[in-house]
C-alpha positions, 0 to 999 in steps of 0.5 A: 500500500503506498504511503501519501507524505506530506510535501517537503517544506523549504528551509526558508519556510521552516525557519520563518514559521519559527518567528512568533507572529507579533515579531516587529519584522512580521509586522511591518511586512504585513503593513508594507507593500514591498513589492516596489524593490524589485523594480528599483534594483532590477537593472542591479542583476542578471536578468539571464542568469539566477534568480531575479532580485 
């Protein structure tokens, strides 16, 4: 009979579920849009190569 196991959870998400929920940095990322950075910095990276910023 197989066996259904549960997803594996990456290593940034195990450690950020540790963070307490009224942690200061939890909660300005609740309250702050920073999706702004990405366009800032854009030219900063490769845009053929990795990850993008």
């Amino acid at each position: 009979m197989l066996q259904h196991k549960p997803k594996q959870i990456s290593f940034h998400s195990s450690l950020y579920n540790k963070i307490p929920e009224n942690h200061i940095l939890k909660r300005i990322d609740s309250a702050v849009d920073f999706s702004f950075i990405n366009g800032l910095l854009e030219n900063s990276y490769c845009k053929e190569f990795g990850r993008p910023a």
